[in-house]
GUSEMI-327039 format. One record per residue (C-alpha): residue in three letters; x, y, z. Coordinates in pm, 1 decimal, decimal comma. Example, Ala and Ser with C-alpha at 12.3 -4.5 7.8 and 13.67 -1.06 7.14 Angstrom:
BEGIN
resn; X; Y; Z
ALA; 1230,0; -450,0; 780,0
SER; 1367,0; -106,0; 714,0
***
This chain:
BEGIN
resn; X; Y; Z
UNK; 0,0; 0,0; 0,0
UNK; 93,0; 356,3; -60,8
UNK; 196,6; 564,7; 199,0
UNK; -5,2; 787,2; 367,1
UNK; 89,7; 1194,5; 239,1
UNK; 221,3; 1423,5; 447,5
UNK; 40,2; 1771,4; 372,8
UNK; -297,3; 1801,9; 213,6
UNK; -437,0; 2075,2; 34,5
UNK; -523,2; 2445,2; 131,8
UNK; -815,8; 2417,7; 405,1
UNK; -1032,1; 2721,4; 427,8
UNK; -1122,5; 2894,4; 728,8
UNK; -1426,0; 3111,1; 866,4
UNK; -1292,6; 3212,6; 1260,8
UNK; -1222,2; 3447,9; 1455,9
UNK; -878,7; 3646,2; 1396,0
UNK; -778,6; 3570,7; 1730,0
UNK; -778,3; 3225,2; 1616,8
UNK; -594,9; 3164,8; 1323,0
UNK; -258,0; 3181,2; 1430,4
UNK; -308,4; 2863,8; 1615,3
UNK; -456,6; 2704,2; 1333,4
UNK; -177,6; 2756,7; 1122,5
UNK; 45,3; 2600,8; 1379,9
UNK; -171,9; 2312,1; 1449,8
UNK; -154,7; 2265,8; 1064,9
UNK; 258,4; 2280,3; 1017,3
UNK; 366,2; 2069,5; 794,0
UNK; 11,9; 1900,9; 686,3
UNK; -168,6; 2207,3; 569,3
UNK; -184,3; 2580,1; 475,3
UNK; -481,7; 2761,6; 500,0
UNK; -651,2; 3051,9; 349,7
UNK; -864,6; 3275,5; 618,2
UNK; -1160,6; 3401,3; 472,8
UNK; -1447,6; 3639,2; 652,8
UNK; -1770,6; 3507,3; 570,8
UNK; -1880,9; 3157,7; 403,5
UNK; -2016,4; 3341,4; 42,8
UNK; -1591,1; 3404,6; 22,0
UNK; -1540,7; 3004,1; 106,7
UNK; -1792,4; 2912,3; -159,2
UNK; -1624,4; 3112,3; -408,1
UNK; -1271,4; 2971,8; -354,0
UNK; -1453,3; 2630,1; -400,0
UNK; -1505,9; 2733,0; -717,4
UNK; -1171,4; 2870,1; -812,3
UNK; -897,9; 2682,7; -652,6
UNK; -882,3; 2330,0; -451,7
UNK; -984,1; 2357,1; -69,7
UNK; -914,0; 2042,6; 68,8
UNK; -1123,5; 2127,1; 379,0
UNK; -1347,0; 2429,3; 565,7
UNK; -1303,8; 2504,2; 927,5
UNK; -1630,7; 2709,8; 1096,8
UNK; -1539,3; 2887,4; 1401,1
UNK; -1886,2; 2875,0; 1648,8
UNK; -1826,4; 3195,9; 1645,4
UNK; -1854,1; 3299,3; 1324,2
UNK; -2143,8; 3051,7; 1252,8
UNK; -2398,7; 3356,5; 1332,9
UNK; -2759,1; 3275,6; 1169,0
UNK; -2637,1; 3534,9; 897,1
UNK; -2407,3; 3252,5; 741,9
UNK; -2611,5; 2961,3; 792,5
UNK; -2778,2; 2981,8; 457,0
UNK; -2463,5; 3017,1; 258,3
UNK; -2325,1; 2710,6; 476,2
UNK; -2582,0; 2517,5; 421,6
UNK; -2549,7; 2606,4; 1,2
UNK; -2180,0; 2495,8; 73,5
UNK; -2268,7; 2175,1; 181,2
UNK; -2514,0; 2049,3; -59,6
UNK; -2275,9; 2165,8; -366,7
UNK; -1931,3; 2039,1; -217,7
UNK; -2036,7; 1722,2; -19,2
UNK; -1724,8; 1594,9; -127,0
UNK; -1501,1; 1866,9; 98,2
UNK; -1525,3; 1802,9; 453,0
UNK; -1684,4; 2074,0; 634,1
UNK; -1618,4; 2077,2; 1034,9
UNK; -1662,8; 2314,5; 1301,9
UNK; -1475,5; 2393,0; 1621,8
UNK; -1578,0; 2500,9; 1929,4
UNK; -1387,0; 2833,0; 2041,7
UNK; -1264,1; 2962,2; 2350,3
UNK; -1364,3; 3273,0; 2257,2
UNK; -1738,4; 3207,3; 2304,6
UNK; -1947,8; 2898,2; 2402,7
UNK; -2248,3; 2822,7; 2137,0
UNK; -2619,8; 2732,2; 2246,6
UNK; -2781,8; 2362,9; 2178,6
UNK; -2988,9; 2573,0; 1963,5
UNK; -2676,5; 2732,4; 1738,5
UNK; -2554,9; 2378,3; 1730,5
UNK; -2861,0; 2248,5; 1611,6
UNK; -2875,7; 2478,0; 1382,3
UNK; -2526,5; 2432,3; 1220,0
UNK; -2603,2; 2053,6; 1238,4
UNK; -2918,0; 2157,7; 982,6
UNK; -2695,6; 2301,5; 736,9
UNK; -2490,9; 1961,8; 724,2
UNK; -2209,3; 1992,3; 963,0
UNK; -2160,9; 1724,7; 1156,0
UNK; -1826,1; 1715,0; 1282,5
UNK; -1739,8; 1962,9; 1592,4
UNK; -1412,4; 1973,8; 1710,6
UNK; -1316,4; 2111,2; 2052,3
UNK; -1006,6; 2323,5; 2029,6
UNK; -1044,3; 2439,9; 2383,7
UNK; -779,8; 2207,8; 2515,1
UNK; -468,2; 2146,0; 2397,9
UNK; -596,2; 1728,7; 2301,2
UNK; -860,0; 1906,7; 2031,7
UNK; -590,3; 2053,2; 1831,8
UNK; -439,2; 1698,8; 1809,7
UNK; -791,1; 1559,8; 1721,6
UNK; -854,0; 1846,8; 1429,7
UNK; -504,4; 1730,5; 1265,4
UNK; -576,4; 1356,2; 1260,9
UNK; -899,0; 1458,1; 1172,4
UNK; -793,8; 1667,6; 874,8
UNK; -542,2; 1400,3; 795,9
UNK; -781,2; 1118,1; 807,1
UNK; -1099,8; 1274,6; 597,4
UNK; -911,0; 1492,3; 375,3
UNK; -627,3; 1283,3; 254,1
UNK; -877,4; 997,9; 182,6
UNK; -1064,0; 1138,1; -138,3
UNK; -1124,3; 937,8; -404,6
UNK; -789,8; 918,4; -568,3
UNK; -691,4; 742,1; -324,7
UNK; -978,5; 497,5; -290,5
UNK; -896,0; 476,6; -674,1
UNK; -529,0; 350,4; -629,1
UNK; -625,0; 128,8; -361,1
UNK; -847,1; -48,7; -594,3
UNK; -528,4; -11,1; -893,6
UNK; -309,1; -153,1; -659,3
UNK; -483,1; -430,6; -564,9
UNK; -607,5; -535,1; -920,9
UNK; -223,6; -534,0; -952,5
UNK; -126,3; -746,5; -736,2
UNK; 202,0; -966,9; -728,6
UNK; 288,4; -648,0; -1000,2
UNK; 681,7; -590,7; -993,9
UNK; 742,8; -228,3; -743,4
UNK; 824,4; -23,4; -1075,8
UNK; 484,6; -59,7; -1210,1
UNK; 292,1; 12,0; -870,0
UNK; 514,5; 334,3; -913,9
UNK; 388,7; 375,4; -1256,4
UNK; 34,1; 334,1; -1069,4
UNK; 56,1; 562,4; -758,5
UNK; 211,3; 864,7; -1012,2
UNK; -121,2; 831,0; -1164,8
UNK; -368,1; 854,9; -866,8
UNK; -125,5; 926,3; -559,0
UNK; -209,4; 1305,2; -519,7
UNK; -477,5; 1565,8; -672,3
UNK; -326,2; 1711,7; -970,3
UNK; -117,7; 1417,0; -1126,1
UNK; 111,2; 1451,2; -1436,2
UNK; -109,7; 1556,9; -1712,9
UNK; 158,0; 1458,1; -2007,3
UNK; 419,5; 1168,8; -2061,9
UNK; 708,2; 1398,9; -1975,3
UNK; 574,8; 1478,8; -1676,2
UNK; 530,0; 1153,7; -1565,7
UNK; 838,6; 993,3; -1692,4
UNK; 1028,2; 1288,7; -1499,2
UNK; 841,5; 1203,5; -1173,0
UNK; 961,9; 803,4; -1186,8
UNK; 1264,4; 964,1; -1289,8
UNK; 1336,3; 744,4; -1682,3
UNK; 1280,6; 902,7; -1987,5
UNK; 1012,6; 971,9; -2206,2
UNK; 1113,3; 748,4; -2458,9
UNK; 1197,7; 456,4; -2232,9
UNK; 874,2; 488,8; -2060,5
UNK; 654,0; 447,1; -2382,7
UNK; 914,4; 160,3; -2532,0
UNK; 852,1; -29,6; -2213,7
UNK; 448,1; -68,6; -2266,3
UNK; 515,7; -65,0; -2622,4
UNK; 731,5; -356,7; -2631,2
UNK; 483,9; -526,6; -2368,5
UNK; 162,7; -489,9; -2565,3
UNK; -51,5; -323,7; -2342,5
UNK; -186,2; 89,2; -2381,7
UNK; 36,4; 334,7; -2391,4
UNK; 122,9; 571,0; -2074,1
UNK; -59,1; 860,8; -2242,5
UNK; -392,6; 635,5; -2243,1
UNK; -367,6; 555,2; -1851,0
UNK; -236,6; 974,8; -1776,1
UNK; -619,7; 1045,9; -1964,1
UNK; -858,6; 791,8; -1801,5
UNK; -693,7; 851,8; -1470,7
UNK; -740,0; 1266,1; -1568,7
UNK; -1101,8; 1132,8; -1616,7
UNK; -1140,6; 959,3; -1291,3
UNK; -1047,9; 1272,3; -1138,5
UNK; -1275,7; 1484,6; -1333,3
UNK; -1569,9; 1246,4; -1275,7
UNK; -1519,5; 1258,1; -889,9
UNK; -1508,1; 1658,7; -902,9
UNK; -1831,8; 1646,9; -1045,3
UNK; -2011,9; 1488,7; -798,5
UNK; -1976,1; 1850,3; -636,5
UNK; -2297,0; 1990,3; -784,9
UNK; -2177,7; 2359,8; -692,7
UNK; -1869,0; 2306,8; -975,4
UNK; -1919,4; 2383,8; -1313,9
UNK; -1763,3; 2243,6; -1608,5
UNK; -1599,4; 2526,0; -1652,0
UNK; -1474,7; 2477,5; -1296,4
UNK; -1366,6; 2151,9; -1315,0
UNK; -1159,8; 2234,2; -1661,9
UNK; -955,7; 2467,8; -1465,1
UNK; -921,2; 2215,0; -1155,1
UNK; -802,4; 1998,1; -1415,4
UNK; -542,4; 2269,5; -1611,5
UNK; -749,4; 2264,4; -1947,4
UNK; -700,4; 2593,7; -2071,9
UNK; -1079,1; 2672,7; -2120,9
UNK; -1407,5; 2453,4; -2128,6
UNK; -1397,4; 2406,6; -2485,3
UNK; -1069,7; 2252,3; -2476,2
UNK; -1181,3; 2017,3; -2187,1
UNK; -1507,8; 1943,1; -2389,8
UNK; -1296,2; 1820,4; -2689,0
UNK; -1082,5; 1649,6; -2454,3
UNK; -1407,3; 1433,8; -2302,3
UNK; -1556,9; 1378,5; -2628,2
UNK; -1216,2; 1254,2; -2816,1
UNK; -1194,7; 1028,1; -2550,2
UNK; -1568,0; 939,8; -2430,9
UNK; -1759,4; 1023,3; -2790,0
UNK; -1998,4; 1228,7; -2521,4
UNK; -1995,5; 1607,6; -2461,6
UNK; -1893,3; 1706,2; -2118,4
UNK; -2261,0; 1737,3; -1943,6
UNK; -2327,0; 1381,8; -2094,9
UNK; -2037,1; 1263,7; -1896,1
UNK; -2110,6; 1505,5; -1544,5
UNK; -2455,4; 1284,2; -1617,3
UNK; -2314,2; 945,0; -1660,6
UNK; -2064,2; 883,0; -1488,1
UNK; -1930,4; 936,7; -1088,5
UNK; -1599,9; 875,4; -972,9
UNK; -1694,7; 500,1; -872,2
UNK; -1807,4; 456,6; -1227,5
UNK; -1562,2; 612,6; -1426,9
UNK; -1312,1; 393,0; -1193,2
UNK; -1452,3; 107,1; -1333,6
UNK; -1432,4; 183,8; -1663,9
UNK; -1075,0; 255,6; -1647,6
UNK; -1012,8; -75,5; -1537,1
UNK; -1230,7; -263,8; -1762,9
UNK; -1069,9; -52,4; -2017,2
UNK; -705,4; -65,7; -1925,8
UNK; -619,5; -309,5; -1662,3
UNK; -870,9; -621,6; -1665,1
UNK; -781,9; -724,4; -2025,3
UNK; -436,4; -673,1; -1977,2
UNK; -379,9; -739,1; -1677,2
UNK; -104,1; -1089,8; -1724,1
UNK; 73,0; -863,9; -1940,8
UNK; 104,2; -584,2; -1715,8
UNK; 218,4; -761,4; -1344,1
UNK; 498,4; -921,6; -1594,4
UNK; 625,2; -574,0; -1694,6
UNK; 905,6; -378,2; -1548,5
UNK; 827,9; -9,0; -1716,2
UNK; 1125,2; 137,2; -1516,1
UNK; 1392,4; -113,0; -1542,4
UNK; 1608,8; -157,8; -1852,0
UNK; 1501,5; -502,5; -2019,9
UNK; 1614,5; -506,2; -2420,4
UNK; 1586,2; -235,6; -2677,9
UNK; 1361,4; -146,3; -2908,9
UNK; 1427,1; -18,0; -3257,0
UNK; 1325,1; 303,9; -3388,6
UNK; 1099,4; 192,6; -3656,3
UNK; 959,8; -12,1; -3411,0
UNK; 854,8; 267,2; -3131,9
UNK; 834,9; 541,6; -3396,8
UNK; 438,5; 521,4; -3366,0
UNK; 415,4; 493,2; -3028,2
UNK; 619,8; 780,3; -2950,4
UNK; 398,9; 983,5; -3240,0
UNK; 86,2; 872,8; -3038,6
UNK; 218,6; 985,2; -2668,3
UNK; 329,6; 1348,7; -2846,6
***
């Protein structure tokens, strides 16, 4: 199994100023976070950027924001939402009922020094769990008895949010060339790296969908299209469906599937025998000259 990351993405916050120095420290070396004064700014960097995670100060959670939290919730289930209990002001049963309406569930007590320990694990445990890595999990395992170099080849695809989007990227992550990288699944007969950097870029995209409050046009920047009608183009070379087809069809746990029905289940003999990152032969020019004009 992979290891677990050590720093997650950006978590947004809505607390008091008194209060977010100490949630920067309780977040050294796991997260950074970007303060924001009301939940309409939160929902807005949703939009824009990655937020991992949103931390609700009680006292900030006046009945003012409880409508925009409770928009945030229903169109980013996917981002953990969690409030914490301040020192600087003890909430009702009734305020707490009425954050629990919006869809906040998770309180965390930061008024001793244990609830800052809980809020990292807590963090750590919810946040670094998103479906990437539910989707390697499930790679890794379909792979099985695969030699290390090829679970590599399988964790640079899922293990993290962004990814490599190209075959240079990748091959300069597992540190081997481009070249060698697309000789090696050339000269083993299965699809080339490009194929598995797009359906895993697909996975992805599929998951961020299941946020109702992102657009597609949202998602193609998450993604580092350079506008929706490249992203479009992208989904329907790939799919044959426009992209609101696909937000329609598929989910993350579907489009998971498909990737493996596609690109592991009928290959899979081929692949656990493979060593993409350790010399074995050479192939000729003429021989990887396609190949190397499809991964381009």
């Amino acid at each position: 199994m992979p290891s677990t990351p050590q720093y997650i993405g950006p978590v947004a916050t809505v607390v008091d100023p008194a209060e977010r120095a100490d949630i920067e420290r309780a977040g050294a070396g796991l997260y950074r976070t970007v303060h924001r004064d009301s939940v309409a700014e939160v929902l807005r960097d949703l939009r824009e950027r990655r937020v991992s995670a949103i931390l609700l100060s009680t006292t900030r959670c006046t009945p003012a924001e409880l409508s925009p939290t409770r928009r945030m919730v229903r169109e980013f289930p996917r981002v953990p939402a969690l409030v914490l209990l301040s020192p600087k002001g003890i909430p009702s049963a009734t305020d707490l009922i009425a954050i629990g309406g919006c869809g906040v569930h998770q309180v965390i007590d930061i008024r001793t020094p244990a609830g800052w320990g809980r809020l990292r694990s807590t963090l750590a445990r919810d946040v670094v769990r998103e479906r990437d890595q539910q989707a390697l999990r499930e790679l890794l395992d379909e792979l099985s008895g695969a030699p290390k170099d090829l679970l590599a080849f399988a964790e640079a695809l899922f293990d993290g949010y962004t990814g490599a989007r190209t075959v240079q990227a990748l091959a300069r992550t597992l540190g081997v060339l481009p070249s060698t990288l697309v000789s090696r699944f050339f000269r083993a007969r299965v699809p080339a790296p490009k194929q598995f950097i797009v359906f895993a870029g697909l996975v992805r995209a599929a998951r961020l969908f299941e946020n109702p409050g992102l657009t597609i046009a949202d998602v193609a920047t998450h993604l580092g299209h350079s506008s929706p009608q490249s992203f479009g183009r992208h989904i329907q070379t790939y799919m044959h469906m426009s992209a609101g087809e696909f937000r329609r069809q598929y989910n993350g746990v579907t489009m998971m599937r498909y990737f493996r029905v596609l690109l592991i289940t009928p290959y899979r003999e081929r692949l656990i025998m493979m060593s993409p990152l350790t010399m074995r032969g050479r192939v000729t020019g003429a021989e990887l000259a396609p190949a190397l004009k499809r991964a381009s």
